[in-house]
N, C-alpha and C positions, 0 to 999 in steps of 0.2 A: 504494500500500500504506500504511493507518494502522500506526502502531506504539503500544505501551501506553506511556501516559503516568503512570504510577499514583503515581511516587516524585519525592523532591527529590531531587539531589545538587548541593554546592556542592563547589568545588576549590580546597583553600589554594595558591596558586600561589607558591611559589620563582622562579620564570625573569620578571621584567619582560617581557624579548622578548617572552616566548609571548602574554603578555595582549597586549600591543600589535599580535601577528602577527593576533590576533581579533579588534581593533578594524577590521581597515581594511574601509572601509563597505561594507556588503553583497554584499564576497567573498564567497564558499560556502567554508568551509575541508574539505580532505581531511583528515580523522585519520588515516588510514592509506594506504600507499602497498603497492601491490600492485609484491608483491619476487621473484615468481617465475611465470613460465608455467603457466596451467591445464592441468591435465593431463586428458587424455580418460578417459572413462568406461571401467573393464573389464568386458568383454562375460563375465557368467558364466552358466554352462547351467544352466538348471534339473537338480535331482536328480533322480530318477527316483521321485516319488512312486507308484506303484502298487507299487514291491516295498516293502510294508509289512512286511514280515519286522523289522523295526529299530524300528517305530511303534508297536509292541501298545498302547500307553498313550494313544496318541491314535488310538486308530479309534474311540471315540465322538464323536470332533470332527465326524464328519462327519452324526450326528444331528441338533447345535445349528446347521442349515442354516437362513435363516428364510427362511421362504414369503416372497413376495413381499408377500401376502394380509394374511398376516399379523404384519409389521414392525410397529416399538416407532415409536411418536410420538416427534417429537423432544425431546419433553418428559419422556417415560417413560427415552429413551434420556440425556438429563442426569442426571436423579434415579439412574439403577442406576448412569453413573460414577462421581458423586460420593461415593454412598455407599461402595465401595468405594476412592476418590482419598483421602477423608478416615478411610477404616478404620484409626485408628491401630495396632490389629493388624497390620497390613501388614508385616512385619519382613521382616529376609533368611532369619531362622527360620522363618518362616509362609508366604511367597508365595517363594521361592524353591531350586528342587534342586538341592541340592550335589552328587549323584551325580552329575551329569550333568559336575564339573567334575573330581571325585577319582579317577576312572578309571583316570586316567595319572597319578597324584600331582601333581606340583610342575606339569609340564608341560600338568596337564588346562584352563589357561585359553585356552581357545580361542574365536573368537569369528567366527561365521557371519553373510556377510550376502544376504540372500533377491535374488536375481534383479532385476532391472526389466523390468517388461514392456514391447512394444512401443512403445506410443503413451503410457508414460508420461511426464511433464514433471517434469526433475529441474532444480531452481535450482542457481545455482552454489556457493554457500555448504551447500549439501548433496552435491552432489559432491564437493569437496571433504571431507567430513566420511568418507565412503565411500573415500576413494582415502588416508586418512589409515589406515582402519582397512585396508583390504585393503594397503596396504602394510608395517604393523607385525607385530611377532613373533607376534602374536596370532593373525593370520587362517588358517582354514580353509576350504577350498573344499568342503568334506564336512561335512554336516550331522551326520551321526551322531558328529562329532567335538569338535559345537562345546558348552562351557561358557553360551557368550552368544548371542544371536540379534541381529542388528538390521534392520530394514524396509529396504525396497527402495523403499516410498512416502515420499515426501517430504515429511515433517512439521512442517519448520518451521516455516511460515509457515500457521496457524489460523484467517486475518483471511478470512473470505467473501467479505469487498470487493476482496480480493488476489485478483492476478491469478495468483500462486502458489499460490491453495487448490488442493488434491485433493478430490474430491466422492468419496464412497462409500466411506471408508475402513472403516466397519464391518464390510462386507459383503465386502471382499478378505479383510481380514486373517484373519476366521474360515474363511473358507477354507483357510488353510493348515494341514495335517495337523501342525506341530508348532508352532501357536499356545498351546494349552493354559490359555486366558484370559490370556494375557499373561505368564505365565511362563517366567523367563529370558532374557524378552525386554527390550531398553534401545531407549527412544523419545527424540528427543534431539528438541527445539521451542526455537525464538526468540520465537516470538509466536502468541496466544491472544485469541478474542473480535475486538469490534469496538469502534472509539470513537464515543460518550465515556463507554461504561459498562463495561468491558474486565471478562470474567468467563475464568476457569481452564478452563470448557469448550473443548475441544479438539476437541471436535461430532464422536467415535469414545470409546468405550469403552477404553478402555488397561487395564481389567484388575488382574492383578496384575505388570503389567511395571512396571518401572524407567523412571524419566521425569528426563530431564536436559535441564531448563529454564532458560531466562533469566526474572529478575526473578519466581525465585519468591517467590509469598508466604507467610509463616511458617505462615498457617493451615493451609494445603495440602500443606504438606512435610512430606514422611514422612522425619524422623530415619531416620540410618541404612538408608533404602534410596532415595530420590530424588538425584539429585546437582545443585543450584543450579551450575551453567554460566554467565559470561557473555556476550554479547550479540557479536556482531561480525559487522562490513558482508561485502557478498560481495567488496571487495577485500581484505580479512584475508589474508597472506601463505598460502601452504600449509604451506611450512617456514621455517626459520630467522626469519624476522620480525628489524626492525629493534630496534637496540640502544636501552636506556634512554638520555634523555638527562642524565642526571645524568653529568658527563666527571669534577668532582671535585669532593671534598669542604671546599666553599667556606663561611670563617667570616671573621663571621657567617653562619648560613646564609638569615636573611631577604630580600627583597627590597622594594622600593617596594610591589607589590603583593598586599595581604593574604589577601581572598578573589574569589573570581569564579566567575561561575556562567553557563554560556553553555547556553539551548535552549528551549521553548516556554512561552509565555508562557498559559496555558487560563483562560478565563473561564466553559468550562459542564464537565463531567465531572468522574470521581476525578481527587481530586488538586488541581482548579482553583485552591481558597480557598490553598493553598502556595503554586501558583506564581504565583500575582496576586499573590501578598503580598511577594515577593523585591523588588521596586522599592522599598519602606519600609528597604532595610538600603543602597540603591544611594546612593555618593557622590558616584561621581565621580572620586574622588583614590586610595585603596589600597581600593576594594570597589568590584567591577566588575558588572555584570548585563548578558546578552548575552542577550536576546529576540526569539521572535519571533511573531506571533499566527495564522502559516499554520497552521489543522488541519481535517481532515476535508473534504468538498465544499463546507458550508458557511458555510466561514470569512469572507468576505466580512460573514455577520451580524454576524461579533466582531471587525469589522477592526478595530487601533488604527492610527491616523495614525503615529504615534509610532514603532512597532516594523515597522511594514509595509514590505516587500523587505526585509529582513537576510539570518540564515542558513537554509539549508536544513532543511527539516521531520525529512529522511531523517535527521541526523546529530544529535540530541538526544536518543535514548533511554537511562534513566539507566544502565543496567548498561554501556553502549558509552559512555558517558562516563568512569565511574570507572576504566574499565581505559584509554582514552588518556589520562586524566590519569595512572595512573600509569604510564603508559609517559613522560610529560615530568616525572616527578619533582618533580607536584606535591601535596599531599596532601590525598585526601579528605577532606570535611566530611560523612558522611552524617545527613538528616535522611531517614528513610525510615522511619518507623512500620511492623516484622512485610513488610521487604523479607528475604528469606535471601541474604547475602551468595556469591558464587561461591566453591564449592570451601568451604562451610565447615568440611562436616567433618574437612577437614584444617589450613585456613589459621587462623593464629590473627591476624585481621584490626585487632586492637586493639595491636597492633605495626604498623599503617600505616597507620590511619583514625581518623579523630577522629569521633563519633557523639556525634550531638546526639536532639535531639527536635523532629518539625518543629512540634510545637506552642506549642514556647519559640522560633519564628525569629529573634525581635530580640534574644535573648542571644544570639546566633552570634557578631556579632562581638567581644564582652568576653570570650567563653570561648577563640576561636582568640589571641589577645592575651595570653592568661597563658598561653600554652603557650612555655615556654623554649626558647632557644637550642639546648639540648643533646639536647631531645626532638625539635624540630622536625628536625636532623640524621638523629637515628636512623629518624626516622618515614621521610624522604626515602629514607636509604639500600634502606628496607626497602619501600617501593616498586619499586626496581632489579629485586631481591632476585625478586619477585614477578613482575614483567612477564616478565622473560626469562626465568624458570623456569615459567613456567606459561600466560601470555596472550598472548606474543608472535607465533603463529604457529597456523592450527589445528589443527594435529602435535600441540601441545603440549596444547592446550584437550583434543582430543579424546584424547590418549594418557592426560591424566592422569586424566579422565573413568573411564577401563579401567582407569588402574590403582587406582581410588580403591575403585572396584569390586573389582578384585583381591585387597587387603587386605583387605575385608570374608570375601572368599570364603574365603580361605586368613589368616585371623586369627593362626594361630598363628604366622606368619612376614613379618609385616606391619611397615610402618614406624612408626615411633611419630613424635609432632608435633615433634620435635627437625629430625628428616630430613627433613619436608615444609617445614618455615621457614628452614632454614639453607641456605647454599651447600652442595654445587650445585643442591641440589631434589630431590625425593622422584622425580623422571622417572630420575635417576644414580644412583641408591641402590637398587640389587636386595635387596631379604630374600632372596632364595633364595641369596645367596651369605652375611649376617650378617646380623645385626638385632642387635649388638652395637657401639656409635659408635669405640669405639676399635682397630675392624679397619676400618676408612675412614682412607684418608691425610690426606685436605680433612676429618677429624674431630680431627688430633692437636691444634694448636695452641690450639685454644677449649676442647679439655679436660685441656692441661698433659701431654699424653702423648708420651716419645721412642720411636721407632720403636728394634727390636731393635738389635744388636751384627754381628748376623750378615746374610751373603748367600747364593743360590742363585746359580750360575753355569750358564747354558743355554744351549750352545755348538750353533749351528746349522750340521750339516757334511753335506756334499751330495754328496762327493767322497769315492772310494775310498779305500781306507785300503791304499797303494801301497808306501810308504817310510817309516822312522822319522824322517827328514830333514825331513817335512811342516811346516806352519805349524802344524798342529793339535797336533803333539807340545809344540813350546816352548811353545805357548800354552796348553796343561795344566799345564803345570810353575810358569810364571810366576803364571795365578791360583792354582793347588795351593797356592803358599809363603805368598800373603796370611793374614794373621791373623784376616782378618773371613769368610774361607770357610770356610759349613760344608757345601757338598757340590757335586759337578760332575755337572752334567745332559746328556750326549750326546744332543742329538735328532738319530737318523739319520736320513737323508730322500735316501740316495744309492739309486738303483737297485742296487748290486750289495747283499748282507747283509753287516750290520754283522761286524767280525772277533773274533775269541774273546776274551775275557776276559784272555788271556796277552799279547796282542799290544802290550795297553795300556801305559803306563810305571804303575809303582809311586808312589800319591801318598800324602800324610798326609792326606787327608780322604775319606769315600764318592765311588765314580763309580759311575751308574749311565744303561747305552745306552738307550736310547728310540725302539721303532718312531715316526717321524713319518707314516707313513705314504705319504711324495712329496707331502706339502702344507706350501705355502710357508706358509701361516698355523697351522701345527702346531707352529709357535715361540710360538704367544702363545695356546695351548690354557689352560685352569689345571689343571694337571698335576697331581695328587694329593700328587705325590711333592715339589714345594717347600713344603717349611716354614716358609719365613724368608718375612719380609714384604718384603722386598729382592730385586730380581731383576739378576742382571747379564746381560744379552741381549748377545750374543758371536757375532760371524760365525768361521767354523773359520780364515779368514786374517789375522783381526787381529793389529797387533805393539804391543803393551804389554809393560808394564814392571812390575813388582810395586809399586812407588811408587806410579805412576799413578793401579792399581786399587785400592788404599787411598786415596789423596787424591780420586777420586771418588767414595768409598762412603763419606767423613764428609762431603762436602758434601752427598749424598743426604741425610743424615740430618738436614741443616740444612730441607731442599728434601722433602719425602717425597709433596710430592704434585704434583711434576715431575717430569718427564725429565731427568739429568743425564749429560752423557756428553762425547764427543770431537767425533767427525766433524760439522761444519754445513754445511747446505745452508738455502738460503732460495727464497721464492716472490715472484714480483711480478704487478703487473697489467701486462699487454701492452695498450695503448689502441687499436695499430693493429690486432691480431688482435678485441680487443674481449675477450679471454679471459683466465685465469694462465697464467704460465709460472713455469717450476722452472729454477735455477742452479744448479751446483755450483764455482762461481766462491769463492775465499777473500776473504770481504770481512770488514771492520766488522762487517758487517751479517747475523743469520741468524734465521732461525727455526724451522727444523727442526735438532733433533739425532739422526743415526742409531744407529737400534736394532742395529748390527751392533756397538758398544762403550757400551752405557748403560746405566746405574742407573734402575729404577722400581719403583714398588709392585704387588704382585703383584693387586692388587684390580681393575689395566688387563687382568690378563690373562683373567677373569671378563666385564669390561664389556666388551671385545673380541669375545668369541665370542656371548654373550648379549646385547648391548646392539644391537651393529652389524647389520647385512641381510645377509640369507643372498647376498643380489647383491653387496656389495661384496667378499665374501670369497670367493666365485668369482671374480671378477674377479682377483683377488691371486691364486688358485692357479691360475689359466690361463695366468696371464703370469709367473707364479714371480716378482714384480716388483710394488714401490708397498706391503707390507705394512709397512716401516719410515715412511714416510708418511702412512700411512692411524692409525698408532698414535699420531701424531705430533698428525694432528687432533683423534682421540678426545681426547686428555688436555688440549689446547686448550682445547678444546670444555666438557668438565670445569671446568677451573680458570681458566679467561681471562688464562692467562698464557702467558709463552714457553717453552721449555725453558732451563736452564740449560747451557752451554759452560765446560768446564772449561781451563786449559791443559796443552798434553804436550811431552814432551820432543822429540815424533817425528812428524813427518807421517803421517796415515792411510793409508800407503801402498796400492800397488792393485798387488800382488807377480804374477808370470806363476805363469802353473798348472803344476804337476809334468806331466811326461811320461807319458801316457798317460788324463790326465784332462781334464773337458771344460773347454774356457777359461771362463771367469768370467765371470758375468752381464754388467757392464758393458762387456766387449770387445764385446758387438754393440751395433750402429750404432742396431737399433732399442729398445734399451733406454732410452734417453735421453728419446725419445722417445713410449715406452707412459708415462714417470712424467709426463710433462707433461700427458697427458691424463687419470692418473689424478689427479693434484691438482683439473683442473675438472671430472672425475668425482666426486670425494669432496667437494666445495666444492657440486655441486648440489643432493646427496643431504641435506647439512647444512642447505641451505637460506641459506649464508652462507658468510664465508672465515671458519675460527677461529682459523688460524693466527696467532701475534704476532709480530712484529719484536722483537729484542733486539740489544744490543750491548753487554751482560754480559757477564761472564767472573772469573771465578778463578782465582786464579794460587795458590798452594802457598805463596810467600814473606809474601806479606801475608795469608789466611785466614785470620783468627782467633788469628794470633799476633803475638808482638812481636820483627819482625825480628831484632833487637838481640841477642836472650837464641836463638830457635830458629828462625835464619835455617837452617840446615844439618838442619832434619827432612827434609827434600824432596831434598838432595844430587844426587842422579840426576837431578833436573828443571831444576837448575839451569844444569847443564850446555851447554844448548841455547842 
């Protein structure tokens, strides 16, 4: 398989090692390491095209049938795409139906993908792309439901000479009764044409669909409805994807080595006159050039002695370079004359790329040179920033792909460029729940904002309401008396109905019961009824102390976009099982904090129900077990931190159950058990571990005060 060669990129590199890892003589280097098991293809049935009952708008599709007789030359058939590829008319105004998405309001982004037929040949890097979209919130198995369309044919790969081309794609695609010239439909390509003269034909008419490309070029991209994607090998992780390697922020942040440029050295095609030209900037000492002269069958004409057996051909094209370089935190130098950078309509890429002109090449290195200390940091960091928000995995490539889409579709509720560049990334940041920065917790501190005064208390009780004697009584009264509650949330979730409204004890702030409906994740619903940005998540047996529940609810406020609480439990890697396992051992050491006593932001409990798979949260309501873990990830996963451990007076005790109720989760043997597997359950699905280690802690007598003067705020905690 040729790949396009069309652009330079050079890499400011930071890490000495890495250059030196690229020196050693004519290893092949992996850029990426394949971090997860392929997963098989899902077998979906064709719809039942003959009840056209739902189609009235495309039953003249099957008119524009073309005779065999009479089919468009392949010359005719470039000229009609073109002219319509380059229609700058092409808007998401003009070539695409928003009815199709507004149906169902918020909910109407749905997105369908067409069958594959028997003997078709799907590469893996396109499987993948398929098993990303059929397993996101997005996907419907019902055409008539779907907002988005995408092919079933495998378009990546355009090269004739590839042994992954499809042939015949004109002639499928109009076949399909809800083609409607490419409307609403999203075609996603890596590569196009052949070398060494690499043309945007994609030798099938695409219409008025949506095309997300690598290395496209500015001339051919349709602002506003094309989406530049880039480039990655078919071992591209599926999920999670390895971390950046920037570990920390090292000053100076220079290293030995200034610039370096590693991949084909072209003596005849686009492009060539650049890339012969790199060897005029090469020194030797802090400017590296790593070439090589393998291209096309007939390389041998342009062998150089010099460069011949290096690196592998496969591993140089420039968009699959700029994204491992920033995955090693080093920074682009692009010299790529009308390349559209990946994801630009959202990425503001002059925040992590230095952009030259590849027509001024031998000023590159005077200009990387007067770029400062303080910049080259920020540029670094905002590589991180990037890879694991958006390249790291093709979850990610392809989820933000949808959602970049998404926001066009539904504008009024879209993220703006703040969300897409900052932590955590525009993938964690739903509009359907704000599109306001200062209702985001990972938003307070970059824009000076303290979270409210007040809490919600959402007491999860499972259990009859038998005796006045209950845990669940004192444990009303105790959070009741805090001064930062403004209201208690009963979620019932016991088989028998909740008891009347008299039964309850008399408090000073609202209580209000709440069908749960017998679902264990109807704790982390986003309930209408919490107002406060503060949530205090309560099992109906916890024993606290009204101190307690104030000295954890101002360190939230320190912490707003953690977990802050009591009980810890932590995870480890088993080497002999080869798997995690889960402790609830009292060490040093934790990193989960449970949700049956902790303070979080109510924005997890939105990201939870919307964000997560409908599979993991069955899981949790089958086994009534692992949703205090499973929330533990998500905000992980969020913030790349730990939770925070506060200290208490009082061991988390695990109290026997009142007489005539059912014993307590934890008394069966196999509960222990379902969470060990649900940690390497939820650890799959993430595509990594996000959980962190900590061995932090707060204690009440030193937070934020001066022993000396208000050692005795905390009185009750001292105690212990």
């Amino acid at each position: 398989m040729q790949a396009r060669k069309k652009y330079v990129l050079l890499g400011l590199c930071a890490c000495c090692w890495l250059v030196l890892f690229y020196w050693g003589g004519g290893v092949q280097l992996r850029l990426l390491r394949l971090l997860t098991r392929h997963r098989g293809e899902v077998v979906r049935p064709w719809p039942n095209w003959t009840d056209r009952a739902f189609l009235p708008r495309y039953a003249h599709l099957d008119e524009l049938q073309t005779d065999p007789g009479t089919a468009e030359s392949p010359r005719q058939r470039r000229q009609a795409w073109s002219a319509i590829y380059k229609d700058s008319r092409c808007r998401m105004e003009t070539c695409f139906d928003f009815t199709r998405c507004r149906r169902r309001g918020r909910e109407g982004f749905r997105v369908y993908i067409y069958p594959s037929e028997k003997n078709d040949r799907v590469s893996e890097s396109y499987r993948k792309i398929l098993t990303s979209i059929g397993e996101s919130r997005y996907y419907t198995s019902d055409p008539r439901e779907a907002c988005l369309f995408v092919l079933g044919i495998d378009t990546l790969d355009r090269d004739q000479l590839s042994g992954q081309f499809v042939p015949n794609v004109d002639e499928r695609i109009r076949g399909y009764p809800l083609w409607n010239d490419g409307r609403n439909h999203l075609i996603f390509n890596l590569y196009s044409g052949t070398w060494p003269n690499y043309t945007e034909d994609l030798g099938f008419n695409i219409g008025q669909a949506i095309l997300a490309k690598a290395s496209l070029n500015t001339e051919h991209f349709r602002p506003g409805f094309d989406v530049s994607i880039p480039l990655f090998s078919k071992d591209h992780p599926q999920k999670g994807g390895e971390r950046g390697w920037l570990v920390r922020n090292t000053i100076p942040p220079r290293r030995k080595y200034l610039l370096m440029f590693k991949g084909k050295r072209y003596l005849t095609g686009i492009g060539s006159d650049t890339r012969n030209a790199l060897h005029h900037i090469h020194n030797g000492k802090d400017i590296v050039s790593l070439t090589t002269c393998r291209h096309g069958k007939d390389w041998e004409k342009h062998k150089d002695l010099v460069l011949s057996g290096s690196l592998s051909p496969e591993e140089s094209l420039d968009s699959f370079i700029c994204a491992t370089c920033v995955q090693a935190a080093c920074i682009p130098v692009l010299l790529s004359n009308g390349w559209e950078l990946p994801f630009s309509d959202v990425i503001q890429w002059n925040q992590a790329v230095i952009e030259g002109d590849e027509r001024l090449l031998l000023q590159v290195p005077s200009t990387v040179r007067a770029v400062g200390n303080e910049r080259v940091l920020a540029l670094r960091q905002r590589t991180q920033m990037l890879w694991e928000a958006y390249f790291s995995s093709v979850d990610k490539i392809v989820l933000t792909t949808l959602e970049i889409i998404k926001d066009r579709v539904f504008s009024h509720i879209s993220r703006n460029k703040y969300m897409w560049n900052s932590l955590p990334g525009g993938l964690l940041v739903l509009p359907e729940y704000s599109t306001h920065l200062a209702h985001f917790p990972f938003y307070y501190l970059g824009l000076g904002v303290s979270p409210g005064q007040e809490f919600t208390a959402v007491i999860h009780a499972v259990s009859p309401l038998v005796s006045q004697s209950q845990p669940i009584m004192k444990l009303l009264q105790v959070v009741s008396k805090s001064k930062y509650c403004s209201q208690i949330i009963i979620l019932w979730n016991s088989e028998k109905p909740p008891p009347s409204r008299s039964k309850w004890p008399p408090m000073p702030v609202p209580l209000t019961v709440t069908d749960g409906r017998r679902k264990t994740t109807s704790r982390f619903l986003p309930h209408v009824a919490i107002e406060t940005e503060a949530v205090l998540s309560l099992d109906e047996d916890t024993v606290l102390l009204t101190s307690e529940v104030n000295f954890a609810f101002l360190v939230w406020r320190s912490f707003p976009e953690r977990i802050v609480g009591y009980p810890p439990r932590s995870h480890f890697w088993d080497p002999l099982k080869r798997a995690w396992g889960y402790t609830s051992k009292w060490t040093n050491d934790y990193s989960i904090v449970l949700t049956g006593a902790a303070f979080y932001h109510r924005y997890y409990h939105y990201l939870f129900s919307h964000y997560l798979p409908q599979s993991l949260r069955t899981l949790v309501d089958r086994t009534s077990n692992c949703e205090d873990i499973l929330m533990n990830f998500l905000v992980s996963a969020v913030t790349h931190l730990p939770p925070i451990k506060v200290a208490q007076r009082k061991q988390y005790k695990e109290l026997p159950s009142p007489q005539g109720t059912k014993s307590v989760p934890w008394a069966n043997p196999e509960h222990f058990n379902q969470r060990q597997e649900c940690v390497n359950t939820f650890a799959n699905w993430f595509g990594y571990m996000p959980l962190v280690h900590s061995q932090f802690r707060l204690d009440p007598v030193l937070f934020k005060d001066q022993v000396s003067v208000l050692r005795k705020k905390y009185k009750d905690l001292e105690k212990a």
